[in-house]
C-alpha positions as CSV (number, residue, x, y, z in Angstrom):
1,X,-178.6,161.2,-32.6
2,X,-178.1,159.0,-35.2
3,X,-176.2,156.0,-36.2
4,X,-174.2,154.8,-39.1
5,X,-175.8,151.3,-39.9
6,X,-173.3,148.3,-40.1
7,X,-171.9,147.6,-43.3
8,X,-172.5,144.0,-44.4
9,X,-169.3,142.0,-44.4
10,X,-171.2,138.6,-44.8
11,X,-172.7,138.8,-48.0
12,X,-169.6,141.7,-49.6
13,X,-166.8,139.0,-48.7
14,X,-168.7,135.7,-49.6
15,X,-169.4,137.2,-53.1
16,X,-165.7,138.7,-53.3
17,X,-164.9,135.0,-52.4
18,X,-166.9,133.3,-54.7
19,X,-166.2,135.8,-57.6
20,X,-162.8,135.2,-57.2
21,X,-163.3,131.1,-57.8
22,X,-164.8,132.2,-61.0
23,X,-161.6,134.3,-61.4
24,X,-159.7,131.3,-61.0
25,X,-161.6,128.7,-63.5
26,X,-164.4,127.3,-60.9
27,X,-167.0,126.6,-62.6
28,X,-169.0,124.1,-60.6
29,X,-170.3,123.6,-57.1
30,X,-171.9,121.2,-55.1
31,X,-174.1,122.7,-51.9
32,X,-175.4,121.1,-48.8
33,X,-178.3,122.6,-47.3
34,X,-177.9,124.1,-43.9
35,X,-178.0,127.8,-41.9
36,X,-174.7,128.3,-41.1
37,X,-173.1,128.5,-45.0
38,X,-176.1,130.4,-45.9
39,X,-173.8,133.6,-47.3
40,X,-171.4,131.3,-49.0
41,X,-174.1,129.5,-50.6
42,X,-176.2,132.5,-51.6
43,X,-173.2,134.4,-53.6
44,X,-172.7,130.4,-54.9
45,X,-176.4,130.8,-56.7
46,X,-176.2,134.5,-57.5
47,X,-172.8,134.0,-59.6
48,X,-174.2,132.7,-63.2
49,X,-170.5,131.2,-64.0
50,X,-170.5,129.0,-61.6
51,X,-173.1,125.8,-61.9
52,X,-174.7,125.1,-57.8
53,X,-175.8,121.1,-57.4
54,X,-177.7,120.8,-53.9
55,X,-177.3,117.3,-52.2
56,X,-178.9,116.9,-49.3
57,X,-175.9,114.3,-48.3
58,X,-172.9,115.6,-47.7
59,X,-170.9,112.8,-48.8
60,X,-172.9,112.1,-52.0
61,X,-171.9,116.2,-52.3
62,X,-168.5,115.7,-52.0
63,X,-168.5,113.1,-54.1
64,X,-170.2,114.5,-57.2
65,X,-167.4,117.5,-56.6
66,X,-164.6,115.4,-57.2
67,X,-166.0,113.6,-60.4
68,X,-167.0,116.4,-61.8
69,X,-163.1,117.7,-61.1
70,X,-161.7,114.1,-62.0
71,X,-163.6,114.5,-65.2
72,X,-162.9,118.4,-66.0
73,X,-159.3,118.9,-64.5
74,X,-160.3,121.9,-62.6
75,X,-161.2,122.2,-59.0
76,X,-164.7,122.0,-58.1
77,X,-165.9,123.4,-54.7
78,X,-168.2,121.5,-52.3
79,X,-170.4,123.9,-49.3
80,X,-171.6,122.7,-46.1
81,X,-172.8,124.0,-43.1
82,X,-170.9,123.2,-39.0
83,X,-170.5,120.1,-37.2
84,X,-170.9,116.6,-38.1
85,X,-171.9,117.5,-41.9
86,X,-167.9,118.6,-42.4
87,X,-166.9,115.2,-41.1
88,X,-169.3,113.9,-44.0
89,X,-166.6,114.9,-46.9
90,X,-164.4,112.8,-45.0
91,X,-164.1,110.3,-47.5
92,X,-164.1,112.1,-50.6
93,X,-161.2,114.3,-49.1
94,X,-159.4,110.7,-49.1
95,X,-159.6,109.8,-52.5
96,X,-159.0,113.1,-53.5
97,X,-155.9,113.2,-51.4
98,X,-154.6,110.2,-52.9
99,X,-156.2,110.0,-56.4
100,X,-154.8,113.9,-56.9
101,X,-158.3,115.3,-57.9
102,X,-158.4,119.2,-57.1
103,X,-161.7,119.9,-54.7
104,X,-162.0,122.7,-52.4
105,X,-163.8,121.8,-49.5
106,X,-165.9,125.2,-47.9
107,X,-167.2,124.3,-44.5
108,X,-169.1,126.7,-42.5
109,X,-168.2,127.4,-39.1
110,X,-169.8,129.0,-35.4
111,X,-167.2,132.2,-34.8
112,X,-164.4,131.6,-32.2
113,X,-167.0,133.0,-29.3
114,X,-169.2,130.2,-30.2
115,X,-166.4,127.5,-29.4
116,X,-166.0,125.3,-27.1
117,X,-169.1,126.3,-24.9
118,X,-171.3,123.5,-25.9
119,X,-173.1,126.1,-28.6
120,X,-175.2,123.7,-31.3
121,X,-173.8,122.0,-34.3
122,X,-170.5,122.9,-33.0
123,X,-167.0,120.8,-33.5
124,X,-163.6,121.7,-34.1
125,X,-163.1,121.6,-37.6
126,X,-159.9,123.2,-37.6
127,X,-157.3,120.2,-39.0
128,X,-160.5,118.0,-39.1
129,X,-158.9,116.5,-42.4
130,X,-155.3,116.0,-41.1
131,X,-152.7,115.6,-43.5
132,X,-154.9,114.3,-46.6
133,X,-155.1,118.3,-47.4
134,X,-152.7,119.9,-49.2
135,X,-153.6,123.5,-47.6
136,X,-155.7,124.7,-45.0
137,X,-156.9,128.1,-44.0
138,X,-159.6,129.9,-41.3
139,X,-159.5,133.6,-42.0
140,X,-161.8,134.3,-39.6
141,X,-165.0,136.2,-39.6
142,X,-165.9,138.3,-42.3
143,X,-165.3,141.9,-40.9
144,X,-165.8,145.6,-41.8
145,X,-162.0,146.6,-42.1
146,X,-159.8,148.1,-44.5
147,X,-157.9,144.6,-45.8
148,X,-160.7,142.7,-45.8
149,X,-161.3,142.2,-49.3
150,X,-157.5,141.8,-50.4
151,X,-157.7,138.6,-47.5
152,X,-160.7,137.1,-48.7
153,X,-159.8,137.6,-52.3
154,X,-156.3,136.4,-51.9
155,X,-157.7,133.1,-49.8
156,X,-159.8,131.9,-52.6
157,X,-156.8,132.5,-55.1
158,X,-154.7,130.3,-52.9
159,X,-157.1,127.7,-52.2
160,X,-157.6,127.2,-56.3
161,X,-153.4,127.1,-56.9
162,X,-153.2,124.8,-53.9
163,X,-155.5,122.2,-55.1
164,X,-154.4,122.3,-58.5
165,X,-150.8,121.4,-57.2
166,X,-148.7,120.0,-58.2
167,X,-149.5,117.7,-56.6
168,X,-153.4,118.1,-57.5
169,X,-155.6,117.3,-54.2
170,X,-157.9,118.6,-51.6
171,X,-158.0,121.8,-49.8
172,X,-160.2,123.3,-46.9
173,X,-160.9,126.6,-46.3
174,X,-163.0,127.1,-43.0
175,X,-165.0,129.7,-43.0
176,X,-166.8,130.8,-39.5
177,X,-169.9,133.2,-40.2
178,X,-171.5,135.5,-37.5
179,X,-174.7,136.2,-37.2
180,X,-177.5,137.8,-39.0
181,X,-176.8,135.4,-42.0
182,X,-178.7,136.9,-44.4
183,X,-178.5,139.6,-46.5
184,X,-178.9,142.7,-44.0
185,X,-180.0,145.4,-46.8
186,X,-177.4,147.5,-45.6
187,X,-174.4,148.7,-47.2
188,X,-171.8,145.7,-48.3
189,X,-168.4,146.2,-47.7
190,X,-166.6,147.2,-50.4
191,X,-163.7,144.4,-51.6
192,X,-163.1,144.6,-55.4
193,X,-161.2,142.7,-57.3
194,X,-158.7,143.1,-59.7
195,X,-159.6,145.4,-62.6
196,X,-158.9,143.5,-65.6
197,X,-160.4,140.2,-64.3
198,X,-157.4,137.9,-63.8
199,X,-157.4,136.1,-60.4
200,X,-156.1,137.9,-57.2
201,X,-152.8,135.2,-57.2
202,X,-152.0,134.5,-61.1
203,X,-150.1,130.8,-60.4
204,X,-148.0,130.2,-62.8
205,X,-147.6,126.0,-63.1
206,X,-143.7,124.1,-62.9
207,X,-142.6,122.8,-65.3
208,X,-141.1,119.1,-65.1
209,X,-139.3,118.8,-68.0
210,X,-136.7,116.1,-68.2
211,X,-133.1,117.7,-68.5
212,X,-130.8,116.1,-71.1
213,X,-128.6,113.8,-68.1
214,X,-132.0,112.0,-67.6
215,X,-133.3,111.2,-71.6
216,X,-129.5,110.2,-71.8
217,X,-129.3,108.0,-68.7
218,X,-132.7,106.6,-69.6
219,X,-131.8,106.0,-73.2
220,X,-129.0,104.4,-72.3
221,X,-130.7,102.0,-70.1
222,X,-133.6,100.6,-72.1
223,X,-131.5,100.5,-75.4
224,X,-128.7,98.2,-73.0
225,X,-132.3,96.4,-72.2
226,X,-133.8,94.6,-74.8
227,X,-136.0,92.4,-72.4
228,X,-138.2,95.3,-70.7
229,X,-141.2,96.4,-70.2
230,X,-143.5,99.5,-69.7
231,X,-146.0,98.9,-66.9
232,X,-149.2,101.7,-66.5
233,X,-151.1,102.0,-64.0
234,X,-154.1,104.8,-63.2
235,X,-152.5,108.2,-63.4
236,X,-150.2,107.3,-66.3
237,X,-149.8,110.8,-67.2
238,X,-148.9,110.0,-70.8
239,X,-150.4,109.8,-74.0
240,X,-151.2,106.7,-76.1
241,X,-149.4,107.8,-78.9
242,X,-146.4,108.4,-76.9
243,X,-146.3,105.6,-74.8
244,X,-146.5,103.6,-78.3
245,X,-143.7,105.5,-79.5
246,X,-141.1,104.8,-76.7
247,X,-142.4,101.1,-76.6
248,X,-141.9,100.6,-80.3
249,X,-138.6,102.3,-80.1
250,X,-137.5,100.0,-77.4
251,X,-139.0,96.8,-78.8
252,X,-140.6,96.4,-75.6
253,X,-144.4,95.6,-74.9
254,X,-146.5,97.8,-73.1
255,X,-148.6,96.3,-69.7
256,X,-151.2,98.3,-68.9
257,X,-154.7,98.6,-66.6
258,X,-157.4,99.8,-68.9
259,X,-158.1,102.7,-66.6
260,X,-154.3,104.4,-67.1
261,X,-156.0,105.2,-71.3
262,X,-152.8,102.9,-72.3
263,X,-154.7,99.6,-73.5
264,X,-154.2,100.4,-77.3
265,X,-151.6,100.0,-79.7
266,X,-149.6,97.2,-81.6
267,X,-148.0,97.1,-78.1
268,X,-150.6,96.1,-76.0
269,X,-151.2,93.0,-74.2
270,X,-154.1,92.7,-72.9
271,X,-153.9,89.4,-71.4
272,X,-151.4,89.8,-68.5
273,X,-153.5,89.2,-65.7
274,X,-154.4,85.6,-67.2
275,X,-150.9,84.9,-68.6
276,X,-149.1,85.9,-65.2
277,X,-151.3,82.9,-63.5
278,X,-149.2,80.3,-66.0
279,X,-146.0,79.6,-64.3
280,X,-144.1,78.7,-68.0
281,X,-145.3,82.2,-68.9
282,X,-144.0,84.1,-65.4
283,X,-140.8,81.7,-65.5
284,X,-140.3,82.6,-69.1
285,X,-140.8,86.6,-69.2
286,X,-139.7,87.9,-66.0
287,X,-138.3,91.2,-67.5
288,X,-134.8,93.0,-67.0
289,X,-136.2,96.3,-66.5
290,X,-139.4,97.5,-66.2
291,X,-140.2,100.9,-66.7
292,X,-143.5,102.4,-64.4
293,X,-145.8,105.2,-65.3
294,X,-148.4,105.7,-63.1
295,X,-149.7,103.5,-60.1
296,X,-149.2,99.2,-60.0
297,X,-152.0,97.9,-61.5
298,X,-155.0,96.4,-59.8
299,X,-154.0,92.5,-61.0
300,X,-152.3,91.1,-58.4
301,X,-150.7,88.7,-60.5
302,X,-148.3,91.2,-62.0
303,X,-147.7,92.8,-58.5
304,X,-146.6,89.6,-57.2
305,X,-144.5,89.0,-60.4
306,X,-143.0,92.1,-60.7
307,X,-142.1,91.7,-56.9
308,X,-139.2,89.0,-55.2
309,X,-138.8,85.7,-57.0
310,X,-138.4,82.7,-54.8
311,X,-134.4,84.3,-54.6
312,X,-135.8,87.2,-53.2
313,X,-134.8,88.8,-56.4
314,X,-137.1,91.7,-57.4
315,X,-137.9,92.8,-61.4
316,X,-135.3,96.3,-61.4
317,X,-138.1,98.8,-61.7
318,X,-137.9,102.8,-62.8
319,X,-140.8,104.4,-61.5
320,X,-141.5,107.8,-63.5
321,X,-143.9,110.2,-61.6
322,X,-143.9,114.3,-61.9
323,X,-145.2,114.7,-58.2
324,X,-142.6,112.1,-57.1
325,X,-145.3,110.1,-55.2
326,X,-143.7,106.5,-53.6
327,X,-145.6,104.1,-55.6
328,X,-144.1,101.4,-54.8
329,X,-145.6,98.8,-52.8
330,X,-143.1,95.9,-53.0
331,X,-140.8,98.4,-52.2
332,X,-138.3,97.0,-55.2
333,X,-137.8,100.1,-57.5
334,X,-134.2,101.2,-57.8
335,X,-134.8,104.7,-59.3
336,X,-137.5,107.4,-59.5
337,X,-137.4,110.4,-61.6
338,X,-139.8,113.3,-60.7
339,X,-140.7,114.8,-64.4
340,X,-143.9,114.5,-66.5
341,X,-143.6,110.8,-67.9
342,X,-145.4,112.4,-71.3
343,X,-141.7,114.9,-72.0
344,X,-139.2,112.4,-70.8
345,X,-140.9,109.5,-72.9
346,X,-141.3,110.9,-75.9
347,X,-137.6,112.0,-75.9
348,X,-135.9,109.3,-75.1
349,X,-138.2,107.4,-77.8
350,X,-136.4,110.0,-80.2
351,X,-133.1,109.3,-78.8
352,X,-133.5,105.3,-79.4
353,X,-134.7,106.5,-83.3
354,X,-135.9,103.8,-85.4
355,X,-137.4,100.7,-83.7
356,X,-134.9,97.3,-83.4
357,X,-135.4,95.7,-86.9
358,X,-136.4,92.5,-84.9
359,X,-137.5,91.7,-81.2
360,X,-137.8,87.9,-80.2
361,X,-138.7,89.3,-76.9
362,X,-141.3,91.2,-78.3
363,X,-142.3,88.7,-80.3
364,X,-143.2,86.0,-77.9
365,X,-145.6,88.2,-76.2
366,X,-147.0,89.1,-78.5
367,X,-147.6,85.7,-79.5
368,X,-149.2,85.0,-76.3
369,X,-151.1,87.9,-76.2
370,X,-152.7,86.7,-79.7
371,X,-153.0,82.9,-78.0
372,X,-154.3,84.1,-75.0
373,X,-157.3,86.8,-76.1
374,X,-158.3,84.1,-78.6
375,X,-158.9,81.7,-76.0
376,X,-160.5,84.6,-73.7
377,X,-162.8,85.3,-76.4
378,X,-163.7,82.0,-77.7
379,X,-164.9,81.2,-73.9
380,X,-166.8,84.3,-73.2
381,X,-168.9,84.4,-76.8
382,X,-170.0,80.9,-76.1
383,X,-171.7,81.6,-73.1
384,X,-174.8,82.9,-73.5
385,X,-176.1,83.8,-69.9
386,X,-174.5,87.1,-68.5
387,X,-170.7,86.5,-67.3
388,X,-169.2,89.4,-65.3
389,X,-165.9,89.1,-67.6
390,X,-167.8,89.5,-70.4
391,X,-169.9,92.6,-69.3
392,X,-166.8,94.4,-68.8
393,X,-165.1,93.3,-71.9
394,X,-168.1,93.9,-74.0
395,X,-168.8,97.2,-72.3
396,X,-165.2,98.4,-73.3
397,X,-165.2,97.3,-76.7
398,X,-168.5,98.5,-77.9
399,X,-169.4,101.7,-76.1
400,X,-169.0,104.2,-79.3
401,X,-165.8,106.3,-79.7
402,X,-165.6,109.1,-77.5
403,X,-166.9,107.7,-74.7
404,X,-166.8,108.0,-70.8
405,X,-166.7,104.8,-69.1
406,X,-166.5,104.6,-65.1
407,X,-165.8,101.8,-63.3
408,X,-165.9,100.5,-59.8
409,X,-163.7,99.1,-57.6
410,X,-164.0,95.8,-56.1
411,X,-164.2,93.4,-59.0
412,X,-165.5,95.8,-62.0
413,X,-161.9,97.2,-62.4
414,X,-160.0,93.8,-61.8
415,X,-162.9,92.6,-65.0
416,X,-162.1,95.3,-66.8
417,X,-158.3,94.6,-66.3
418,X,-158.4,91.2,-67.3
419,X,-160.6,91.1,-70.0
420,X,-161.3,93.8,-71.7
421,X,-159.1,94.0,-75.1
422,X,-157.0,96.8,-76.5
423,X,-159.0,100.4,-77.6
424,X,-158.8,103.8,-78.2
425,X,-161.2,106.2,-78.5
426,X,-162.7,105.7,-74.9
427,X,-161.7,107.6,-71.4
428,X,-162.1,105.9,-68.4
429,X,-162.4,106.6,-65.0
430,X,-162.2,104.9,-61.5
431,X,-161.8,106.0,-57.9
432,X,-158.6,104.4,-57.0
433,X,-156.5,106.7,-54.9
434,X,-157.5,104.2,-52.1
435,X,-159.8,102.1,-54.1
436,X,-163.3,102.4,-52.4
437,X,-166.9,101.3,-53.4
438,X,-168.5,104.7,-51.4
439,X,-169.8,107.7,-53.3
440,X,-169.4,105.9,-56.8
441,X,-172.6,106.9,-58.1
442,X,-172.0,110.2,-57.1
443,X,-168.6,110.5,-59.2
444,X,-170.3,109.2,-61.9
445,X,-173.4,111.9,-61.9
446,X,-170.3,114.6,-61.5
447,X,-168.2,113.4,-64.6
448,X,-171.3,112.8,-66.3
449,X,-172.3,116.5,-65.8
450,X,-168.8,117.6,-67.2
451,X,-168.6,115.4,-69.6
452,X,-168.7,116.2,-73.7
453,X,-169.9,112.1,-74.8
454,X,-172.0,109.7,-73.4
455,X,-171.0,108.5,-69.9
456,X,-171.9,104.9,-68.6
457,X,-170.4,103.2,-65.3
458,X,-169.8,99.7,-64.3
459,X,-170.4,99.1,-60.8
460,X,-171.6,95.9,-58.3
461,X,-174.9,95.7,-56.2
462,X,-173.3,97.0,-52.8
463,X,-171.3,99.9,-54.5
464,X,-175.4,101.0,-55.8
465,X,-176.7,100.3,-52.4
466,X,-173.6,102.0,-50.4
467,X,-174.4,105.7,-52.7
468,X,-178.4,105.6,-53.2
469,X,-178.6,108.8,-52.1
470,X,-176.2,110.0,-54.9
471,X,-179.3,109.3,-56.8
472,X,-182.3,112.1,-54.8
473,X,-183.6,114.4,-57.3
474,X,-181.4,113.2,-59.6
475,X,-184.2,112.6,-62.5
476,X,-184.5,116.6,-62.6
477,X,-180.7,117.5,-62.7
478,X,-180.3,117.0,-66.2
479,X,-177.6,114.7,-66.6
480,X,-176.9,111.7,-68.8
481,X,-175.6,108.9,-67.3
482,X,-176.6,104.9,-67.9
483,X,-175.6,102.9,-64.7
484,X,-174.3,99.2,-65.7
485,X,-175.2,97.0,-62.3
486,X,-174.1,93.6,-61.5
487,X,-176.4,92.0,-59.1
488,X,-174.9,89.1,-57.9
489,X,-176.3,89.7,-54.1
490,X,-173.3,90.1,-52.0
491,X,-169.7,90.9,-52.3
492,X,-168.6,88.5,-55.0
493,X,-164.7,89.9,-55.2
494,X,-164.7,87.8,-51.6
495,X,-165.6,84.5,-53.0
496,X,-162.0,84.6,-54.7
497,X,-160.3,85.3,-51.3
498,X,-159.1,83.4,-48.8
499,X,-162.6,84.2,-46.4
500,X,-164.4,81.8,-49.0
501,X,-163.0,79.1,-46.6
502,X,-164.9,80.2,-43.5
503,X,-167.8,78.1,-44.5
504,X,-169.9,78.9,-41.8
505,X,-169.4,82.7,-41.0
506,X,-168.6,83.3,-44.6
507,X,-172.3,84.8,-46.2
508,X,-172.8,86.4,-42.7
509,X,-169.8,88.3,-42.7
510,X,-168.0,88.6,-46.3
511,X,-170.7,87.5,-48.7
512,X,-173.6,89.7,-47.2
513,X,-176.2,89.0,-49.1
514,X,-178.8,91.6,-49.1
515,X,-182.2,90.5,-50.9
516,X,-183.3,94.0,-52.6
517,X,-184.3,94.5,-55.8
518,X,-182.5,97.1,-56.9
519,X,-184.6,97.8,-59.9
520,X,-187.5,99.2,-57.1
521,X,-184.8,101.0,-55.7
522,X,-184.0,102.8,-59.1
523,X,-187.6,103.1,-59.5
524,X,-187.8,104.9,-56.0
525,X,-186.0,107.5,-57.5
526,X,-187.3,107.7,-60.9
527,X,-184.4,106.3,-62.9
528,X,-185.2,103.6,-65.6
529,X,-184.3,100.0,-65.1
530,X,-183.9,97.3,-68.0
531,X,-183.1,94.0,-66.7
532,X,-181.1,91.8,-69.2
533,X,-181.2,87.9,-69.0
534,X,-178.4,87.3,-72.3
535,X,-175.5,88.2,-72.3
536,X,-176.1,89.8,-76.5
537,X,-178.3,92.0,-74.6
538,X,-176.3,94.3,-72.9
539,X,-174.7,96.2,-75.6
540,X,-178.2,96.9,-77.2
541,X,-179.8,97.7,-73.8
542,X,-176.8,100.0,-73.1
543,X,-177.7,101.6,-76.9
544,X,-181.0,102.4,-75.9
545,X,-180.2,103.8,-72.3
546,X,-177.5,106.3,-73.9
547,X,-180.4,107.4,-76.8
548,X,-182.7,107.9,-74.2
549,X,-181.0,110.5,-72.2
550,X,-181.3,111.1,-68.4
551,X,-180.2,108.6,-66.3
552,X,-181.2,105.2,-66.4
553,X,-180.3,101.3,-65.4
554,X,-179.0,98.6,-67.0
555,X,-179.4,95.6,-64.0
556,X,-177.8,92.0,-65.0
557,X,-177.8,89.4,-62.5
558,X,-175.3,86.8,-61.8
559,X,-174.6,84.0,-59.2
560,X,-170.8,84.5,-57.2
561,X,-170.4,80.6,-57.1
562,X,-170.9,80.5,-60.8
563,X,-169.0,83.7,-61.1
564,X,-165.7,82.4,-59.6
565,X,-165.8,78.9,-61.7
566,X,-166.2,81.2,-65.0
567,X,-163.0,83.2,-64.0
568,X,-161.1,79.9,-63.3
569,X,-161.9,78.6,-66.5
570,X,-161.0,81.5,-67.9
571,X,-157.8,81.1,-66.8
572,X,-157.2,77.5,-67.5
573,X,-158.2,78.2,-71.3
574,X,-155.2,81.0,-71.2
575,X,-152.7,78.5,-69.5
576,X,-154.0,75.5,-71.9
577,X,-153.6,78.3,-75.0
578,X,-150.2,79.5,-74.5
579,X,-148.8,75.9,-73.5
C-alpha cells in the first residue's frame, strides 16, 4: 500500500505571502531570529526584491522597519518568532500608530492546539496591539485545501492597503505555523498568483480634494483676516512652494517646526519660540486666525500662546488634516476640514490672486524675525565651546543640499525649533507620533538604508544609550549614517523643568547621570568616534564622517547647568533685540 506524501503548505503559502508583498511595493524587511517564523523568514531571503535586515532585538527590528518606511513611504515588514519577542514591537507599533508610518508587523505563532496548555514561548497575541493597529488578521494555519492560496494571497494584499491608509499606520497579521518548519522536500501546495503580476487586491487611494464650498469659505476667511497666521507642525502634508504661495497671497507669515519641511521662504520666522517668551511680542501679535497644517509644534511657547489668554479667550484656529486626526491639544480650534492641505492651499492661494500690495502685520514680524535671528546668531558665533543651540542650528544650515537630517526628541527637536534658521534643500525626520527617545538609532540606520543623500542624526547621550543594540553588526550592513551625540551625562531637557527644584532627589531621579563613555561604546561595535572640543569643529568633523561612508560618530560634550544658562541668554538677547 502506498501513501500520497503531504503536500507542503508551510513553505507554498509563506512564499505566496511574501511574493505577494513584493506584488504590492515591499521592498524591505527587517527579521528576528527565532524557530517558529522560520517559513516566513525563509521565503523573506529567497525573494531577491525584497531586502531582509536580521536584528537580533526585536525592538531595534521594528524600529529600523518604520524608518526605513518613514523614509520611503511604503510599508516595510518586520518578522518575529511567539511570545514575548511580539510584545517587543510594542513600541514601534506606537509611534507608527500615531506618527502614520505604514509597517506590517508578521509575528509567528504556536497553532490553536498549542494554546493555552502551558506549551513554550506561548502568549496570546491575538489583539496584543489593541487599538494602535489599523487591521488585524490570523488566517490560521497554512493548510493543503483548495482556497488556500486565494486566502493567503488576498491577506498580504490587504495587510499592504491597510497600512498605507489613509490613515497610514501599523498592521499585524498573525501567523500560527505547525510543525515540521522546514522545507519538507515534498510537493508545495500550489497558490499562484495573479498572471499579469499586479497585487491580488489592486487599492485604488481617495482622493481628498477640496470641493469649491471649502476654497470659497476658506478664501473668504483669510482674505476677511489680514492678521493670521499659518502654523506647521510635523506631518504638514504640504509643499514649501505651496505653503509660500498661500502665505504670500494672504500677507500672512508662516510659523513653522523645522521637522514639518516648512522653515524656508521669505515667510519664515524662524525665531518664534524666542519671540513668544517676550510678553510685548505675545501681547502685540496674538493673531485673528490661525490656520494649522500638520501637528502643534514642539515649542511650548506657541502652544501656550496660541491657547486661552488670561480672558480665557483662545487664538480661532482652522486645523487642515486629510485623515481628520484631532490635533488639537488646547482643545480651541473652531473648524477642521478633512482634505490634503497641499490641494486646498494652493487653491485658495489662487483664489486670493496677487499678494496685498502692503502688510503692516506682516511687516512687523518680519522685523522681528530679522531683530531676533541677528541677536541669536551674534550670541551663538561668539561662543567658542560647543553649545547645544548652536549644534543644531549649525547642523541645519550646513549639512549640503539634499540631505537627510534626523533628529531626536527630548531637547534635539525643541534646538532645532528654536534655532535653526530658514532652508530648503534638506528633509528631516523625527519620531514624534508620541515623541519617544527609544529605537532612535534604529530609525535612523532604516531611513539611512532608504535614503538617496547623506543621512546624519542629532540625538542626546540617553537616546544612544536607550537603542545600542540598534547598532550589532551594524559596521557590515552597509549603510551610511554619521550619528551627531550630545553628551551632556544625563537628561538635560529636565534641568529646564520644574523637577530642577527637587534639589536633593533631582540627579537621582531626573538628571541620571550615567558615567560611560560613549565613544568605547561606539567602539564596541566598530563605529568611528571623533570627539570635538570647538564648536567650528563640528561642521568639518560632520564633512569628514559623511566622505567616509559607513557609520560613524560625531561625540560633543556639554555641561546641562551651563546648557540651561546659554538658552536663557539666548532668550534675553531676543527680548532685549526686539524691545
Amino acid at each position: 500500500m502506498t501513501t500520497t506524501p503531504l503536500r507542503d503548505a508551510n513553505t507554498g503559502l509563506s512564499r505566496a505571502f511574501v511574493d505577494e508583498l513584493a506584488r504590492a511595493g515591499v521592498t524591505d524587511a527587517c527579521v528576528a531570529p527565532g524557530s517558529r517564523s522560520t517559513p516566513l523568514a525563509l521565503a523573506l531571503a529567497r525573494d531577491e526584491r525584497i531586502r531582509v535586515h536580521v536584528y537580533l532585538d526585536e525592538r531595534s527590528a521594528a524600529f529600523f522597519a518604520l524608518g526605513s518606511a518613514r523614509m520611503s513611504g511604503r510599508p516595510a515588514a518586520v518578522l518575529t518568532t511567539s511570545g514575548t519577542a511580539v510584545s517587543n514591537l510594542h513600541p514601534a507599533v506606537l509611534e507608527a500608530h500615531h506618527g502614520r508610518v505604514p509597517l506590517l508587523l508578521c509575528t509567528a505563532d504556536r497553532p490553536p492546539e498549542l494554546r493555552d496548555t502551558g506549551a513554550g514561548q506561548t502568549v496570546d497575541q491575538h489583539g496584543l496591539f489593541g487599538s494602535a493597529v489599523r487591521w488585524e488578521s490570523d488566517p490560521g494555519p497554512p493548510e493543503d485545501r483548495a482556497d488556500a492560496g486565494e486566502h493567503w494571497r488576498s491577506v498580504a494584499a490587504r495587510a499592504v492597503a491597510h497600512a498605507l491608509g489613509p490613515p497610514a499606520g501599523p498592521v499585524h497579521v498573525n501567523l500560527p505555523f505547525r510543525e515540521p518548519l522546514v522545507p519538507t522536500g515534498a510537493e508545495l501546495v500550489p497558490a499562484p498568483g495573479r498572471s499579469d503580476g499586479r497585487p491580488w487586491i489592486d487599492v485604488v487611494p481617495p482622493q481628498r480634494q477640496p470641493d469649491d464650498a471649502t476654497v470659497e469659505r476658506f478664501s473668504a476667511e483669510v482674505r476677511a483676516t489680514p492678521r493670521g497666521v499659518l502654523l506647521a507642525g510635523w506631518g504638514a502634508g504640504v509643499s514649501p512652494t505651496t505653503a509660500t504661495r498661500f502665505a504670500t497671497a494672504a500677507g500672512w507669515p508662516i510659523l513653522a517646526d523645522p521637522i514639518s519641511g516648512l522653515r524656508t521662504g521669505d515667510h519664515a520666522v524662524s525665531a518664534y519660540d524666542a519671540l513668544l517668551r517676550v510678553e510685548s511680542v505675545v501681547a502685540s501679535r496674538r493673531p485673528d486666525l490661525g490656520v494649522r497644517v500638520g501637528a502643534p509644534p514642539t515649542s511650548k511657547a506657541a502652544t501656550r500662546w496660541f491657547g486661552p489668554d488670561v480672558a480665557h479667550r483662545a487664538v480661532r484656529q482652522w486645523m487642515i488634516d486629510p485623515d481628520g486626526a484631532w490635533l488639537d491639544p488646547n482643545r480651541s480650534a473652531e473648524a477642521s476640514f478633512a482634505c490634503d492641505a497641499e490641494p486646498l492651499l494652493g487653491a485658495v492661494a489662487d483664489f486670493l490672486g496677487p499678494a496685498p500690495l502692503s502688510s503692516e502685520w506682516l511687516d512687523e514680524w518680519m522685523d522681528s524675525e530679522a531683530r531676533a535671528r541677528h541677536a541669536l546668531d551674534d550670541l551663538l558665533d561668539g561662543w567658542a565651546d560647543p553649545f547645544e543651540g548652536r549644534v543644531a542650528r549649525d547642523l541645519v544650515a550646513g549639512l549640503r543640499a539634499g540631505a537627510n537630517l534626523a533628529v531626536a526628541s527630548s531637547m534635539p527637536v525643541r534646538d532645532v525649533e528654536s534655532f535653526a534658521a530658514p532652508r530648503d534643500g534638506l528633509r528631516m525626520l523625527a519620531n514624534r507620533g508620541v515623541n519617544g527617545i527609544d529605537g532612535f538609532t534604529s530609525t535612523v540606520l532604516g531611513a539611512a538604508a532608504m535614503a538617496d543623500g547623506p543621512t546624519v542624526a542629532l540625538l542626546g547621550d540617553l537616546c544612544f544609550l536607550h537603542d545600542t543594540n540598534g547598532l550589532l553588526g551594524v559596521a557590515s550592513r552597509g549603510i551610511d549614517a554619521t550619528l551627531v551625540v550630545v553628551d551632556n551625562d544625563g537628561g538635560g531637557i529636565f534641568s529646564f523643568l520644574p523637577q530642577a527644584a527637587e534639589g536633593e532627589h533631582f540627579e537621582m531621579l531626573f538628571g541620571t547621570p550615567h558615567g560611560i563613555d560613549l565613544a568605547a561604546v561606539a567602539s564596541a561595535h566598530r563605529v568611528p568616534c571623533v570627539t570635538i572640543e570647538k564648536a567650528n569643529a563640528l561642521l568639518p568633523a560632520v564633512d569628514d564622517a559623511i566622505g567616509a561612508g559607513g557609520v560613524r560618530m560625531v561625540l560633543v560634550r556639554t555641561d546641562r547647568a551651563e546648557n540651561v544658562a546659554r538658552h536663557r541668554e539666548a532668550w534675553a538677547a531676543v527680548a532685549a533685540a526686539v524691545g
